[in-house]
C-alpha positions in Angstrom: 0.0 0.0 0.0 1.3 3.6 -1.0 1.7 5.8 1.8 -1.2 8.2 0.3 -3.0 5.5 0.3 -2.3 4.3 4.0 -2.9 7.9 5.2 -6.2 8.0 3.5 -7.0 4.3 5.5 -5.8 6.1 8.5 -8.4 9.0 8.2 -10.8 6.6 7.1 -10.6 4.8 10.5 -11.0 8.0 12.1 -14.2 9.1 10.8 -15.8 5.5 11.3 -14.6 6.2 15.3 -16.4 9.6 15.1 -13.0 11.8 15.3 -14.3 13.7 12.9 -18.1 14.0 12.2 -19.9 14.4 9.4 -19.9 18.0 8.5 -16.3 18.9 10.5 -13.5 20.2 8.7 -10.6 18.0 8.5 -7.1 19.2 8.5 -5.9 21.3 5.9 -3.2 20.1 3.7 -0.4 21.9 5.3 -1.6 21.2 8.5 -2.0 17.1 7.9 1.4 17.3 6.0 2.9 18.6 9.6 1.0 16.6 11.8 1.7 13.0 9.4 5.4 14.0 8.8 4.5 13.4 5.2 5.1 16.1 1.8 1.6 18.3 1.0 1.2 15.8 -2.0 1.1 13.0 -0.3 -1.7 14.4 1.8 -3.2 15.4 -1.4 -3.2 12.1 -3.0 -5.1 10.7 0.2 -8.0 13.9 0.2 -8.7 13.0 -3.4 -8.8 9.1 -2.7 -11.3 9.9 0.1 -13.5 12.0 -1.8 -13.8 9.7 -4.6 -14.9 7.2 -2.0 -17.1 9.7 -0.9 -16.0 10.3 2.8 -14.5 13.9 2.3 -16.0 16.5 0.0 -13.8 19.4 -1.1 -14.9 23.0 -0.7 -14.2 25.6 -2.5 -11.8 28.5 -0.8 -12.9 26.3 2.9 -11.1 23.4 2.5 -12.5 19.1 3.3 -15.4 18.4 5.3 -16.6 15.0 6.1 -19.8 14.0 4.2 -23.3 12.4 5.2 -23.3 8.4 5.0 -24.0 5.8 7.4 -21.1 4.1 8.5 -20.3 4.4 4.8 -22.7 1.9 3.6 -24.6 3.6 0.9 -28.3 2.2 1.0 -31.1 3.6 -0.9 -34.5 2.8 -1.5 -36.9 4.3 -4.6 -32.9 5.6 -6.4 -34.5 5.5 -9.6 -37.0 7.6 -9.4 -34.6 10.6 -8.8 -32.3 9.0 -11.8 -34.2 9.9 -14.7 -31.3 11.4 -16.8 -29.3 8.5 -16.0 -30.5 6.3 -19.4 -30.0 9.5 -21.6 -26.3 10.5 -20.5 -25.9 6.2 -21.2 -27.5 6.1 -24.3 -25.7 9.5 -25.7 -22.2 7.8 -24.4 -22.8 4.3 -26.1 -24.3 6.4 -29.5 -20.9 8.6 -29.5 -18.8 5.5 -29.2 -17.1 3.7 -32.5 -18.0 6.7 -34.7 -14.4 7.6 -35.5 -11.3 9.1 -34.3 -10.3 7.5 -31.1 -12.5 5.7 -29.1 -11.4 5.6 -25.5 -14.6 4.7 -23.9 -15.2 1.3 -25.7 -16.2 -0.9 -23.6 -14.1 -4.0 -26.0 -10.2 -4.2 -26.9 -9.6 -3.1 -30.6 -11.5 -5.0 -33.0 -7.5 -5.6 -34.6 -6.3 -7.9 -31.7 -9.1 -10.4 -32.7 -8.6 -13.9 -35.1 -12.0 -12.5 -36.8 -10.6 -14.5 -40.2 -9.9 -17.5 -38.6 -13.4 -17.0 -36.9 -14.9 -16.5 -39.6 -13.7 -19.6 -41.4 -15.4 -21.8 -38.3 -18.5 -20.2 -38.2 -19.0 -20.9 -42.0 -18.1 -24.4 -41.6 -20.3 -24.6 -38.9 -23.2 -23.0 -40.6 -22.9 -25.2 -43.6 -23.5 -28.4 -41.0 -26.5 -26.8 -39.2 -29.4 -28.4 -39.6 -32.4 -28.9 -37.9 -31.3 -31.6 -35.1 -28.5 -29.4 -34.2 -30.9 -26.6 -33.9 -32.5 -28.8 -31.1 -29.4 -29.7 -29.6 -28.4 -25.9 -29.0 -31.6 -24.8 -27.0 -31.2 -24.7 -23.5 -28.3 -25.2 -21.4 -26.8 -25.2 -24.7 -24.5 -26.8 -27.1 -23.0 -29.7 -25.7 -19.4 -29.5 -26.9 -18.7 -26.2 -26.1 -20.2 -26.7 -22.3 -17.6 -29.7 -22.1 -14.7 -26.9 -23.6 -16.1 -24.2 -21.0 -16.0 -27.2 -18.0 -12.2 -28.4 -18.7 -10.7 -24.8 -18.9 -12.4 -24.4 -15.4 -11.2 -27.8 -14.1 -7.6 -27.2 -15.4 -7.9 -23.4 -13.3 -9.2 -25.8 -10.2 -12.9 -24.7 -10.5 -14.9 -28.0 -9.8 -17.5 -28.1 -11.9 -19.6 -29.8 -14.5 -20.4 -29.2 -18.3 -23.9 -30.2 -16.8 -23.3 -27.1 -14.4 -23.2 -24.9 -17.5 -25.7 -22.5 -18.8 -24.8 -21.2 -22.5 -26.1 -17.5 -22.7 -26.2 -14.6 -25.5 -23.1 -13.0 -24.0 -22.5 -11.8 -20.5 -24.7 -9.2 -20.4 -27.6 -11.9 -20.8 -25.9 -14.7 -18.2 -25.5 -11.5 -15.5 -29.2 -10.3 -15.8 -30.6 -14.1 -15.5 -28.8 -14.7 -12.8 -30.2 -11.7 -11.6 -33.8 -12.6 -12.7 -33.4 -15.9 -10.9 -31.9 -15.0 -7.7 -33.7 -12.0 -6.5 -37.7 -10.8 -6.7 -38.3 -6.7 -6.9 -37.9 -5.2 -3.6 -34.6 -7.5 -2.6 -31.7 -5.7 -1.6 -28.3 -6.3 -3.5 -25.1 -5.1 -2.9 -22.7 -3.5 -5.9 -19.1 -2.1 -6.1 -18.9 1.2 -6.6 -17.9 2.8 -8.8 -19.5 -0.3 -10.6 -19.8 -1.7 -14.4 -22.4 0.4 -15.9 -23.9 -2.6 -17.3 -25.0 -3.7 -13.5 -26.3 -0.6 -12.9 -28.7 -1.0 -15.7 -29.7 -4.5 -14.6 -30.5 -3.4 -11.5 -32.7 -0.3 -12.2 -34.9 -2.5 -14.4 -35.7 -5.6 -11.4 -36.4 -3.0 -9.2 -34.2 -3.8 -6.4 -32.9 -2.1 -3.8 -29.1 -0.9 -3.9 -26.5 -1.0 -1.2 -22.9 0.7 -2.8 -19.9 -0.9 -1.3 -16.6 0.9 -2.4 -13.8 -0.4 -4.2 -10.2 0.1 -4.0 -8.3 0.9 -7.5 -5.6 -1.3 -6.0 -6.8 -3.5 -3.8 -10.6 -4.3 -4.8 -13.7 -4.1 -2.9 -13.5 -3.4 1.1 -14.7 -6.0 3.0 -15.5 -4.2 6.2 -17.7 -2.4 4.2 -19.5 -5.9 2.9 -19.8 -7.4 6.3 -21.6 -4.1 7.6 -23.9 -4.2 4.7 -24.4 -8.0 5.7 -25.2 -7.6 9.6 -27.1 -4.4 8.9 -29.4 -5.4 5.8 -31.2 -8.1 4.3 -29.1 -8.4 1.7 -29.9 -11.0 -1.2 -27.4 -11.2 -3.9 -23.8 -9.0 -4.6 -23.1 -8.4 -8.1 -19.1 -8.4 -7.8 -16.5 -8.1 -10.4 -13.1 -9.2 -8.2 -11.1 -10.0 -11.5 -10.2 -6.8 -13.1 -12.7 -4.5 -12.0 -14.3 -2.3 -14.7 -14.0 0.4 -14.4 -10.9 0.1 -11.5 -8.9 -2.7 -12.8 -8.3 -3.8 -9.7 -7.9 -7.6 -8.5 -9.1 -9.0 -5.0 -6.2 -11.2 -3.7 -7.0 -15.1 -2.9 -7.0 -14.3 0.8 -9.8 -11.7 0.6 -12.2 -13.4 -2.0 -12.1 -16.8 0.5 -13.0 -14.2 3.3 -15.9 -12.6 1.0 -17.2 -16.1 0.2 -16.9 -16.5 4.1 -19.2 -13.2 4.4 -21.2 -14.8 2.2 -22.0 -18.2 3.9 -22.5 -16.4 7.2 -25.0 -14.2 6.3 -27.1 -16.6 3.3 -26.1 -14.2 0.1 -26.0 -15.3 -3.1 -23.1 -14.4 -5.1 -23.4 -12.7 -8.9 -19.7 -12.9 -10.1 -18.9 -11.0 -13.2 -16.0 -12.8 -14.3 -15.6 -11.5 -18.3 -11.5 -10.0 -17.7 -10.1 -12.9 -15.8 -8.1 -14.5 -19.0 -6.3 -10.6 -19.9 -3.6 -11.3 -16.7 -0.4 -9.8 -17.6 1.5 -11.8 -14.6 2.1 -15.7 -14.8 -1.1 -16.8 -13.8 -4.3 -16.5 -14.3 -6.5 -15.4 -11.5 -9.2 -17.1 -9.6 -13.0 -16.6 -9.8 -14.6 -16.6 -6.1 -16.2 -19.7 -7.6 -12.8 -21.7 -6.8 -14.1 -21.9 -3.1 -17.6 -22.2 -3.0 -18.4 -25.7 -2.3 -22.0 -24.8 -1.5 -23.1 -23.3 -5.1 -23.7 -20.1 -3.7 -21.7 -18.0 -6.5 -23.4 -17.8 -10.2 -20.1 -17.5 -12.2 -20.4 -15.4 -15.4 -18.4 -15.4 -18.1 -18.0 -14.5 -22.4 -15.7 -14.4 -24.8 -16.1 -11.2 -26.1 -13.8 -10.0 -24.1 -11.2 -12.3 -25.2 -12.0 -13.8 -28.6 -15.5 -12.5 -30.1 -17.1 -9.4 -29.6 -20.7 -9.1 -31.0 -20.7 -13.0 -31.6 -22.6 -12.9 -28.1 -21.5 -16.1 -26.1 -21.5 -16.2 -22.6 -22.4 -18.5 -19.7 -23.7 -19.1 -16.0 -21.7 -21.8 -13.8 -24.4 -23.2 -11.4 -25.7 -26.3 -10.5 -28.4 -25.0 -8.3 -30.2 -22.4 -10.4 -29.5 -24.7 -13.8 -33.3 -25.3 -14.0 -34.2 -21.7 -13.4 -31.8 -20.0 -15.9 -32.7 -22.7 -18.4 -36.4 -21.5 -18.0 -35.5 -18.3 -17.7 -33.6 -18.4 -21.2 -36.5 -20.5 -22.9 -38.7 -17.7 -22.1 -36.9 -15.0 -23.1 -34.1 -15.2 -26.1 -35.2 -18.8 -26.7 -31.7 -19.9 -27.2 -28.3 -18.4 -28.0 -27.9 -19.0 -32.1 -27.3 -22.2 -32.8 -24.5 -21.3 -36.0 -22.8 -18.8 -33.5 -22.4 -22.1 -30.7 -21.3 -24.8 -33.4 -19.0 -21.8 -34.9 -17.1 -21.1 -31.6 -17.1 -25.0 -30.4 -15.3 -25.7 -33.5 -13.0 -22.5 -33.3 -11.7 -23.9 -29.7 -11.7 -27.4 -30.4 -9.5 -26.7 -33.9 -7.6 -23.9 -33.0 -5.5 -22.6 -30.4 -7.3 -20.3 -28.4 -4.9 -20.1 -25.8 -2.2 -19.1 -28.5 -4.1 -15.9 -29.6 -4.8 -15.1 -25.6 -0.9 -15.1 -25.2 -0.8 -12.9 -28.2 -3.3 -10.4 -26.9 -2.4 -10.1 -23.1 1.4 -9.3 -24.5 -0.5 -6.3 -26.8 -2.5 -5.5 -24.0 0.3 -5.3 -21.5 2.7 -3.0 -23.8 -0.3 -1.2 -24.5 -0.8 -0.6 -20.6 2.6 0.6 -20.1 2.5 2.9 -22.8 -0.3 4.7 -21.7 0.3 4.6 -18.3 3.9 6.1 -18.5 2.6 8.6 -21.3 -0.5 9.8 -18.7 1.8 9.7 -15.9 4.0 12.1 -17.4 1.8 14.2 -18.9 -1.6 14.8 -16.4 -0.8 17.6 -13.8 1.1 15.9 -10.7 -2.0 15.6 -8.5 -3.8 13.7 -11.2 -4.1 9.9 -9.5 -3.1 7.5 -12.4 -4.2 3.4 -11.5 -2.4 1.3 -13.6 -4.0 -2.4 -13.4 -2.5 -6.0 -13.4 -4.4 -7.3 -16.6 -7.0 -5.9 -18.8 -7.3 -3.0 -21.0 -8.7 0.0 -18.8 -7.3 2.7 -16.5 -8.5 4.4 -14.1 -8.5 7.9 -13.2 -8.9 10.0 -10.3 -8.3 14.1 -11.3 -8.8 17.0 -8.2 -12.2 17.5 -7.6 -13.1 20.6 -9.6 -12.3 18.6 -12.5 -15.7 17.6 -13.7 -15.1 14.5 -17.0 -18.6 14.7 -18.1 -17.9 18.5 -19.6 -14.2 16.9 -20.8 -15.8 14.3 -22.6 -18.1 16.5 -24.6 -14.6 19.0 -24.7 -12.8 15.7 -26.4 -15.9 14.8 -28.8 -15.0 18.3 -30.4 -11.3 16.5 -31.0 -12.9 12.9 -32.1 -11.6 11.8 -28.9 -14.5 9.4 -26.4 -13.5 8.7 -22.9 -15.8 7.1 -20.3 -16.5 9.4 -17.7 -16.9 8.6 -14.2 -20.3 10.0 -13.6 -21.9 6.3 -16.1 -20.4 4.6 -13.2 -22.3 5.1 -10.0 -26.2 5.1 -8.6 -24.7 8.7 -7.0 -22.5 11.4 -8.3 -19.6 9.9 -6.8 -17.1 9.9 -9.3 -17.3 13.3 -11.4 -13.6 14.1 -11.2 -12.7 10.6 -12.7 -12.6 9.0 -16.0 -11.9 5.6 -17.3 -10.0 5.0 -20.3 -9.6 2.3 -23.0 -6.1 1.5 -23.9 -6.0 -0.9 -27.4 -7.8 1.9 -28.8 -4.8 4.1 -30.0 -1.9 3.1 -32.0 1.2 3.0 -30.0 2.6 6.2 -31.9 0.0 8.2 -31.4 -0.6 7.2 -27.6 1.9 10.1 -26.7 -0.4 12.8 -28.9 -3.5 11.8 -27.8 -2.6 12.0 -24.2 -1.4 15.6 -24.5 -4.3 16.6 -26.1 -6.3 15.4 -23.1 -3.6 16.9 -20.5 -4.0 20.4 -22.1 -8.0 20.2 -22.1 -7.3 19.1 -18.4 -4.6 22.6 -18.0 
């Protein structure tokens, strides 16, 4: 942990003691920077961490004051009737996205790191096989051979489970919101990161369910004293967790802390939703583990696609569950039907034929130098009490500006250049996250990283 980020922990703990109450001024900068023996930028670091947790709130010309939450534990009942603009600013950002120039808030890595030839190729091999038995045999929980593929790269990772486990969905999207459909009834209480996946948000406006914000660390993931006070405190149902690679964070729970969450989760009778879409984009040596690697009482609905990884807009995805099998299986029947039968005979025959875990090593190495260059290039370039977190795998960044730095007005500021970013606002029920922005690496060529990055530091000046 970085010594901002211990101070900020340190102030943390004094405002759950009540040192400070909400409303009080807290230290001014010089003043912490004498009383903590540490530089004014330090101190800095830490007031901006806070208030994009939402403990502090700057002032302008006062200084930081505490802000209004219960024990932080953000809880909030009818949040959607006061979020009307929410689906508009959405809708606007997805609509401005992949319309040229470069597109920093895509949600996928550049369409140039995928085997879309060699893809291709499968699929119309595939397609010229279908017929209408195979149509049968792709219905619900889906086609057969590719369930079996899905199990073994599981059981290879250590994740005990079954092809007969496995639910075969149109992308993630669809396997997060059945899992969703089947777990919870309107009016249940969920827990979600925040910041959180936009996506989840959505979901979750729609059921009708009540929303409990837990925060995440950039670097170390979601805060488990947070999760067990939302557990003792609330009738919680379900989390909707993403601990592999957070969007928009990028940050990774370690081992350690996602058997302690699973723990939580036994305890107090939640169901786990785990978002796992990132986990194969590691740059290190190994790949990390779902929360599903420890749950020996099938309370965690693992999610997972490939369009992350291997085929965007070819909309596979899947649920790993043994006890809500039947459920999402009716579910699926009576909503898409089935996931395209072509699409699943395609992508079986792709992984059974080809090497799949040849073009992952290929795109983790882009992804990585990718990562480095941008980090380094906004690192040196963004104004020094900028807060730049670089991940351990993926293909986002997260970033934490001052607070009168609002991202929504630089966004539309960058649209003028044919520049899109994802700013921070599309990523929580409350205005949390104004000053931040996340940002898309593959999108740039690696020459022009360094160009485009200034253009955003001088917007920023």
């Amino acid at each position: 942990m970085n010594r901002y980020q211990q101070l900020a922990e340190s102030i943390k703990q004094q405002i759950k003691q009540k040192t400070w109450r909400v409303g009080e001024k807290i230290p001014s900068l010089r003043a912490a920077s004498k009383s903590y023996s540490v530089s004014s930028s330090t101190v800095l670091h830490a007031y901006q961490l806070l208030e994009a947790q939402g403990w502090i709130k700057a002032k302008p010309q006062s200084g930081y004051f505490v802000c209004v939450r219960s024990e932080n534990i953000v809880s909030q009942r009818g949040i959607f009737s006061s979020c009307e603009s929410y689906n508009d600013k959405l809708f606007d950002y997805m609509k401005n996205g992949g319309t040229g120039g470069y597109d920093l808030g895509s949600p996928f890595p550049h369409f140039s790191l995928f085997p879309f030839t060699e893809l291709n190729r499968h699929m119309a091999s595939a397609g010229r096989k279908v017929n209408f038995d195979m149509i049968a045999e792709n219905q619900p929980p889906g086609n057969e051979a590719l369930r079996r593929i899905v199990a073994q790269r599981y059981l290879a990772q250590g994740v005990m489970v079954s092809h007969d486990d496995i639910t075969l969905t149109s992308g993630a999207m669809d396997a997060l919101n059945m899992s969703l459909q089947v777990t919870c009834e309107p009016g249940d209480t969920v827990v979600v990161e925040s910041p959180s996946f936009y996506g989840a948000i959505q979901s979750i406006k729609r059921a009708g369910l009540n929303v409990i914000e837990v925060e995440v660390c950039p670097r170390h993931g979601i805060n488990l004293e947070q999760l067990a006070d939302a557990f003792e405190q609330h009738n919680v149902r379900a989390c909707w967790l993403m601990v592999n690679f957070h969007n928009p964070t990028g940050s990774v729970l370690s081992d350690t802390k996602k058997s302690q969450l699973l723990e939580l989760a036994n305890k107090y009778d939640v169901l786990i939703i785990e978002d796992d879409v990132y986990a194969d984009l590691y740059f290190g040596s190994q790949k990390p583990r779902p929360i599903k690697y420890w749950d020996v009482k099938d309370r965690v609905l693992l999610c997972g696609s490939l369009s992350k990884s291997l085929a965007p807009g070819y909309r596979i995805g899947w649920v790993v569950n043994h006890r809500f099998s039947q459920k999402l299986q009716k579910c699926q029947f009576l909503s898409t039907l089935a996931v395209s039968a072509p699409v699943q005979e395609g992508i079986a025959d792709y992984l059974k034929y080809s090497s799949y875990d040849n073009h992952l090593r290929k795109l983790r190495k882009k992804l990585h130098q990718y990562m480095d260059c941008f980090y380094i290039n906004l690192v040196s370039q963004l104004p020094d009490t900028t807060i730049v977190n670089r991940p351990d795998g993926g293909y986002f960044i997260w970033v934490q500006f001052p607070s009168h730095i609002n991202t929504e007005k630089l966004y539309y500021k960058l649209l003028e250049q044919d520049i899109s970013i994802a700013y921070g606002e599309l990523f929580a029920f409350y205005k949390s996250f104004e000053s931040c922005l996340r940002i898309n690496v593959s999108q740039v060529p690696m020459d022009k990283i360094s160009c485009v990055v200034a253009k955003i530091a001088q917007l920023i000046k």
